[in-house]
C-alpha positions in Angstrom: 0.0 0.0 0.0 1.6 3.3 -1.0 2.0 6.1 1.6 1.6 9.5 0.8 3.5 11.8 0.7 3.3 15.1 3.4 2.6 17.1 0.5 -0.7 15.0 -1.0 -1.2 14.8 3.0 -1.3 18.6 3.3 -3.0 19.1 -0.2 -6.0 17.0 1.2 -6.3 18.8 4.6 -6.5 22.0 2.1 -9.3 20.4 -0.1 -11.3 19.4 2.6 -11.0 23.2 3.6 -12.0 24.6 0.6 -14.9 22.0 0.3 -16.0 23.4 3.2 -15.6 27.0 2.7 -17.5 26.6 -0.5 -20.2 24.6 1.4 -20.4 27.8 3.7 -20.8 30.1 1.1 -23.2 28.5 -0.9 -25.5 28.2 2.2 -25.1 31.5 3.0 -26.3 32.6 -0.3 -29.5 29.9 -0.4 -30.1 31.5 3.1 -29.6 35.3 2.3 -30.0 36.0 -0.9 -29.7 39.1 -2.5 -32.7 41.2 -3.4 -34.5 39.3 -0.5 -36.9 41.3 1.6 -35.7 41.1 5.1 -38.3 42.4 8.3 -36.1 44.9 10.4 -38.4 44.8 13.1 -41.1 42.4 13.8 -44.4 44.4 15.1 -43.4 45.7 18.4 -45.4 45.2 21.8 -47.9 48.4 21.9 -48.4 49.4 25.5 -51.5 50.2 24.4 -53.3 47.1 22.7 -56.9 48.4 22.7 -58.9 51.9 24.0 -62.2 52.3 24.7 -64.3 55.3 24.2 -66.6 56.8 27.3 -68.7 58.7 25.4 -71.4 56.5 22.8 -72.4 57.1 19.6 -76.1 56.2 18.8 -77.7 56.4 15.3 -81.0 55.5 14.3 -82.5 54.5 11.3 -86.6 53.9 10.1 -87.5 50.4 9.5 -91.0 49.6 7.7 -93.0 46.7 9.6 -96.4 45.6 9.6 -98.6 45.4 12.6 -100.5 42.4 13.4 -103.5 41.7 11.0 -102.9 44.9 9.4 -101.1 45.3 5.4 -100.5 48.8 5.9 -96.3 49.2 6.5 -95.9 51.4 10.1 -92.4 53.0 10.4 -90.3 51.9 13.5 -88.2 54.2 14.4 -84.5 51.4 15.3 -82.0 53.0 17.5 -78.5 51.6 16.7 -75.2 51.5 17.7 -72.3 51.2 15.5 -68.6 50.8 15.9 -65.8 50.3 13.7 -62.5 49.5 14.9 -59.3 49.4 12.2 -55.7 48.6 13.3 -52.7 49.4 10.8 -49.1 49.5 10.7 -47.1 51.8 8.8 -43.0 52.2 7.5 -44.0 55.6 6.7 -45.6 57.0 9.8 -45.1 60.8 9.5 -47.2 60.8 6.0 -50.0 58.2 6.6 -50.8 60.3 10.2 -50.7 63.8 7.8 -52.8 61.8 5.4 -55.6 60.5 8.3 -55.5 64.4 9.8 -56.5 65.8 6.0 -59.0 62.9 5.6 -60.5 64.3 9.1 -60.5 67.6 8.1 -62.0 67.1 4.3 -65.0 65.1 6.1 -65.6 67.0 8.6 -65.2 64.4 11.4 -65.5 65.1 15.0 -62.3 64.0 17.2 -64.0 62.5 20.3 -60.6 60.8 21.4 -56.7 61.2 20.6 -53.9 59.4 22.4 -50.4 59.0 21.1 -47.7 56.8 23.0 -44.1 55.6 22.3 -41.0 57.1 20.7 -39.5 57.1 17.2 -39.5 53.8 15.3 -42.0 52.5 17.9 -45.0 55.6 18.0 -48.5 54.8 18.2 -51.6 56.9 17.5 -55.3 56.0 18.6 -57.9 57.8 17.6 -62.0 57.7 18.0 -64.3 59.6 15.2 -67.2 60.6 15.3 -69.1 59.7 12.1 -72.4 60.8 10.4 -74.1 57.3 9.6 -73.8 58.3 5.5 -70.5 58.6 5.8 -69.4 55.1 8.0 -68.9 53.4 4.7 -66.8 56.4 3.0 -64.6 56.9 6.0 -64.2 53.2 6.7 -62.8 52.6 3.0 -60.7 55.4 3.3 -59.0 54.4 6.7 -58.0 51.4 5.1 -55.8 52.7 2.6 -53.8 54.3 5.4 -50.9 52.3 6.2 -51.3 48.4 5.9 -54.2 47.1 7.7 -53.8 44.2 10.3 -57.8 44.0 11.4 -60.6 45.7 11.5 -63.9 44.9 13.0 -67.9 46.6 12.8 -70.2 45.7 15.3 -74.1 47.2 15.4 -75.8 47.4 18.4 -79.3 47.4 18.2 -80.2 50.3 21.4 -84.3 50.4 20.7 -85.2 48.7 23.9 -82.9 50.6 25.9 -84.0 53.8 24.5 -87.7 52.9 25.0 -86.9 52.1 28.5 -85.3 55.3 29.0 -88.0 57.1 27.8 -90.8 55.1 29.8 -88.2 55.8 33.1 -88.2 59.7 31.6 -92.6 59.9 31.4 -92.8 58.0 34.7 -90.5 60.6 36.5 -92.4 63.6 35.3 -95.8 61.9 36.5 -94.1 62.1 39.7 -93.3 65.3 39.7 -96.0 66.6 38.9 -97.7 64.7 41.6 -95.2 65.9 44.2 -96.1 69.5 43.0 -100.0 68.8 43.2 -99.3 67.4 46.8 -96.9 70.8 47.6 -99.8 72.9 46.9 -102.0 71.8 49.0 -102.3 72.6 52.9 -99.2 70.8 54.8 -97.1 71.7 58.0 -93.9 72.6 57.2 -92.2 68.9 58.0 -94.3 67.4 55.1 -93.6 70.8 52.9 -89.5 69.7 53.4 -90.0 66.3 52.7 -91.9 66.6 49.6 -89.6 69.3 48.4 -86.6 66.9 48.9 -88.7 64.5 47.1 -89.0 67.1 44.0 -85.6 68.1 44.1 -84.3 64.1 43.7 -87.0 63.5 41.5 -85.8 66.9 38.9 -82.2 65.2 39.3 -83.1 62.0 38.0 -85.2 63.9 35.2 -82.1 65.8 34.8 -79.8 62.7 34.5 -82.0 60.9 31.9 -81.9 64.4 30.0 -78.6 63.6 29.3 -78.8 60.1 28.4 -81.9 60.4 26.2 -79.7 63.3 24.9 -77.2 60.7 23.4 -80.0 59.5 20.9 -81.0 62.6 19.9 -81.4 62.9 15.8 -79.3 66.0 15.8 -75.9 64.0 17.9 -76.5 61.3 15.6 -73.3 59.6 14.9 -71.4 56.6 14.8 -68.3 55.4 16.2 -64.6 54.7 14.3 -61.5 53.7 16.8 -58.3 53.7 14.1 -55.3 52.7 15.8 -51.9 53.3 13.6 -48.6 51.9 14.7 -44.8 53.0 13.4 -42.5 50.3 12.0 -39.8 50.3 9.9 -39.2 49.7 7.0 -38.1 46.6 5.3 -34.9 45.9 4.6 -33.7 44.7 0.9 -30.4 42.2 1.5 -27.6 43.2 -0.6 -24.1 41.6 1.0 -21.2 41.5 -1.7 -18.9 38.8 -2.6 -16.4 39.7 -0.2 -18.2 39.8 2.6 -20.0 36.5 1.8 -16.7 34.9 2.1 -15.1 36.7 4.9 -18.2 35.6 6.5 -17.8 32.1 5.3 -14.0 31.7 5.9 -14.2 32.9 9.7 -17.1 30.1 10.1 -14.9 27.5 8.1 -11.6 28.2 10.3 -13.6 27.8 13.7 -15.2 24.9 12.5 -12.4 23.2 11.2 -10.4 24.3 14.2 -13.3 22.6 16.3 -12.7 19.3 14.2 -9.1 18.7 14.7 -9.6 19.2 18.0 -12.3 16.9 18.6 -10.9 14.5 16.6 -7.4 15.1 18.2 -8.9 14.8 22.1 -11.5 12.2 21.0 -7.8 9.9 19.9 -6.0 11.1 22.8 -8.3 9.6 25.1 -8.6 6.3 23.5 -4.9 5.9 23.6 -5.0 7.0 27.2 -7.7 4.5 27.7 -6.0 1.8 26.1 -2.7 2.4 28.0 -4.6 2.4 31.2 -6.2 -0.8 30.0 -2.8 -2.3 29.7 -1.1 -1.1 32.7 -4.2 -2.6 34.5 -3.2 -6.0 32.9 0.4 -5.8 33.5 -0.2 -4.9 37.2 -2.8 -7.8 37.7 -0.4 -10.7 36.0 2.4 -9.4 38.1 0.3 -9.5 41.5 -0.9 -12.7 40.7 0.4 -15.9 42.6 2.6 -18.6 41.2 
């Protein structure tokens, strides 16, 4: 069997390097290609995942039923609430929060909420609208050509029964009232007198309160409800890594790894030889201790 030489010895530990270099590089190229579109950022945490909105939006709208064993339509008068949430993300922050401030002002929208968090590449902006129910659709469609949209969500609320209970609560407190002012008139000592004006005073309070909410569905505050949420993020990085760099890369990976191998390798043979030695001194020792 022919030996080789040291120099086809050392020509094959340089192969093998090469081979592995090249390996390297190739990977790094089916990994990273050039022209590939690379996330800087992945969507950051938002302190803020979600607001809500005290203040509610009602709308109402005419709806044409017919009342038992009658054909003639009647006209019910629905009471609605609707709600339109949109969350987007945007690389280009500064113009898609100019273009969502001219989109207010050209529609006229009312700004019920604001809230801005975070600092530069990680800003957020909610934001509640008031909307006229003809324009929900409009001002939806619009909103979602700002930035790129993650999720949006409408929900309607039907409110009818809870305005008709307001309004019964609202007829029944002024039948009271007027009672308690029918009851003041008439002949009473002066302990009755301050009882039934305490009476009238929490009565005109409660009147007072529903004032409010019944105010809420009032046709001239008639509007609905959009929470936009828009959220910075960079923007995406195109990979473009010369030759070069590729294989300074790749020969710094192959050297360590190589170096790793030899060593291995070297410690891995080291150790049998130790063990084999030991092995034999063990045998030695034991046939010299043994009797004759």
């Amino acid at each position: 069997m022919a030996v080789l030489t040291m120099k086809k010895r050392l020509l094959i530990l340089l192969l093998a390097f090469l081979a592995l270099w090249a390996l390297r590089l190739s990977y790094g190229y089916l990994t990273k290609p050039n022209g590939k579109v690379q996330p800087t950022q992945t969507e950051f945490e938002s302190p803020i995942e979600s607001f809500d909105l005290e203040r509610k939006n009602y709308a109402s709208s005419k709806l044409q039923a017919a009342p038992s064993g009658q054909a003639a339509l009647a006209a019910i008068d629905q009471k609605y609430e609707k709600v339109g949430t949109l969350t987007s993300v945007s690389p280009a922050y500064d113009q898609d929060e100019k273009a969502l401030y001219e989109l207010i002002k050209q529609e006229q929208l009312m700004i019920q909420f604001e809230q801005r968090a975070g600092l530069t590449p990680a800003r957020q902006l909610n934001i509640a609208l008031g909307v006229i129910p003809d324009k929900f659709d409009s001002t939806i469609e619009a909103l979602r050509k700002i930035g790129d949209l993650k999720s949006i969500q409408i929900d309607k609320n039907d409110k009818t029964n809870e305005y008709k209970k307001l309004e019964a609560e609202r007829i029944s407190l002024q039948k009271a009232r007027e009672t308690l002012l029918e009851l003041r008139q008439k002949d009473a000592n002066t302990g009755e007198l301050i009882s039934l004006t305490n009476q009238l005073l929490e009565v005109e309070k409660q009147i007072q309160a529903l004032g409010v909410s019944l105010g809420d569905f009032d046709e001239k505050n008639e509007f609905c409800t959009v929470k936009f949420s828009l959220k910075e993020r960079r923007a995406d990085k195109v990979i473009q890594i010369g030759f070069l760099q590729r294989a300074k890369v790749a020969l710094e990976w192959t050297v360590g790894a190589y170096f790793m191998f030899w060593l291995v390798l070297f410690l891995g043979l080291g150790s049998l030889w130790f063990l084999a030695a030991l092995v034999d001194k063990v045998k030695q020792w034991n046939g010299a201790t043994k009797p004759e």
